[in-house]
C-alpha positions as a Python dict, from the first residue, in 0.01 Angstrom:
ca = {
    (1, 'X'): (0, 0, 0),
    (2, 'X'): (133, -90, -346),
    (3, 'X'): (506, -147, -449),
    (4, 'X'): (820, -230, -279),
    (5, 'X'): (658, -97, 67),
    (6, 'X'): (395, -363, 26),
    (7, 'X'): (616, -607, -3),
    (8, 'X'): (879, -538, 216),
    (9, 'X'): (886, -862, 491),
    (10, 'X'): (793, -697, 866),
    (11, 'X'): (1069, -755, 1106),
    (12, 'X'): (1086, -1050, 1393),
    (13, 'X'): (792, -1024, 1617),
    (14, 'X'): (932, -1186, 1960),
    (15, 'X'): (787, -1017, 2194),
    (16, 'X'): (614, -1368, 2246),
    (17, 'X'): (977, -1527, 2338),
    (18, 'X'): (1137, -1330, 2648),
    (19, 'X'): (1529, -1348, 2732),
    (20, 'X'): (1426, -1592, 2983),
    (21, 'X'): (1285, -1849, 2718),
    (22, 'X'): (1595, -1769, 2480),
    (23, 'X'): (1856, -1883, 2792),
    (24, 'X'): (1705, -2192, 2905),
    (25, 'X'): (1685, -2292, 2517),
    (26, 'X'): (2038, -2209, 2473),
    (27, 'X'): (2140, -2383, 2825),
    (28, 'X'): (1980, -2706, 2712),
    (29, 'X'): (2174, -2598, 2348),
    (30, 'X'): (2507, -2598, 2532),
    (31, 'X'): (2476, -2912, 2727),
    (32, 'X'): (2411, -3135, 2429),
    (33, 'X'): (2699, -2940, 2186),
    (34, 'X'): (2937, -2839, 2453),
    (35, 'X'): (2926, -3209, 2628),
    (36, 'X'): (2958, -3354, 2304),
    (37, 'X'): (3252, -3117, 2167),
    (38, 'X'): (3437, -3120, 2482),
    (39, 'X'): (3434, -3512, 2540),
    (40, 'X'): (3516, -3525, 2178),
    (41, 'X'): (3798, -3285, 2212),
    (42, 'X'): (3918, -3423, 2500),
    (43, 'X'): (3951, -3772, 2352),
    (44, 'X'): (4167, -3673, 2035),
    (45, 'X'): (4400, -3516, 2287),
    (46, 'X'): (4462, -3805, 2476),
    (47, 'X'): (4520, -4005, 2194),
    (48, 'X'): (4745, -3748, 2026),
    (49, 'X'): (4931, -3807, 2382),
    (50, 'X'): (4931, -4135, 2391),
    (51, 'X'): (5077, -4203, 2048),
    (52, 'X'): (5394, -4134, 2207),
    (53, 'X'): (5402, -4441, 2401),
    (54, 'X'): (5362, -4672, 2028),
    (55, 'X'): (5539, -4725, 1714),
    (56, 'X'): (5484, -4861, 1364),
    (57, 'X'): (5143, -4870, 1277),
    (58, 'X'): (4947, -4856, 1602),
    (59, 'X'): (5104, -4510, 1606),
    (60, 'X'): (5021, -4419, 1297),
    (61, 'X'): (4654, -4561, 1355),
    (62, 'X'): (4685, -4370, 1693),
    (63, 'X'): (4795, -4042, 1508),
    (64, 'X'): (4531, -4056, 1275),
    (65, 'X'): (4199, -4127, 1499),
    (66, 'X'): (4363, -3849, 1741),
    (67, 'X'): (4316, -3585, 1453),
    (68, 'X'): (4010, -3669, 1293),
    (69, 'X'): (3848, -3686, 1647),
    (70, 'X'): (4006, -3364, 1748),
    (71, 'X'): (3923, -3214, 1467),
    (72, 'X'): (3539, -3335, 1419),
    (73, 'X'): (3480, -3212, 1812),
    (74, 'X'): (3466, -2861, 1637),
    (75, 'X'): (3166, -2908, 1443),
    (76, 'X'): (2930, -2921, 1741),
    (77, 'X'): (3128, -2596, 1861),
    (78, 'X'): (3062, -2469, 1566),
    (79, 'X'): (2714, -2538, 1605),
    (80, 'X'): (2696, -2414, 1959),
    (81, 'X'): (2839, -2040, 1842),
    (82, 'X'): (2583, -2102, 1567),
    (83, 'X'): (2307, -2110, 1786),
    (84, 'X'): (2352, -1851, 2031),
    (85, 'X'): (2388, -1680, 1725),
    (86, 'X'): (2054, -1720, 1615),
    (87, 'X'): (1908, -1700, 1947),
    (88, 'X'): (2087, -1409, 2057),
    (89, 'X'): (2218, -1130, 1843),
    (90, 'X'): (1933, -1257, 1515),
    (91, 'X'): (1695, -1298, 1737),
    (92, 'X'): (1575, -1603, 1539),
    (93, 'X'): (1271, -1776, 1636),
    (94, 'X'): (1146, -2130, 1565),
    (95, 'X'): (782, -2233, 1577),
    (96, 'X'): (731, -2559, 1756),
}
């Protein structure tokens, strides 16, 4: 073969990796992200609520760690959509 067709990259060989394989990877996926995201989540909440209760500066300090935690419990969300992503509608496989 010569020309474009030669090079042309073949598509994702996984017959290797069943559905089975894919799910348990993305179960032990989801317990690290989605604990961590959650708990994360979670937390900013509270605080966000329990600003309420303090003035001045604590609540300001209060107000402040309640956002930035809310807000950096999306990143392993993020990454949890990410992978079932990959694992799931790319098909992506990673060599061990």
């Amino acid at each position: 073969m010569r020309g474009a067709a030669a090079k042309a990259v073949a598509p994702c060989d996984d017959v290797g990796v069943t559905i089975l394989r894919r799910v348990a990877l993305f179960a032990v996926i989801s317990a690290f992200t989605l604990g961590l995201g959650l708990l994360a989540l979670l937390d900013g909440i509270e605080m966000l609520a329990a600003s309420g209760d303090y003035a001045g500066s604590d609540r300001t300090a209060l107000l402040g760690l309640g956002v930035l935690t809310t807000a950096g419990a999306l990143v392993p969300i993020a990454l949890w959509v990410l992978a079932g992503w990959a694992l799931f509608v790319r098909r992506q496989r990673w060599e061990w």
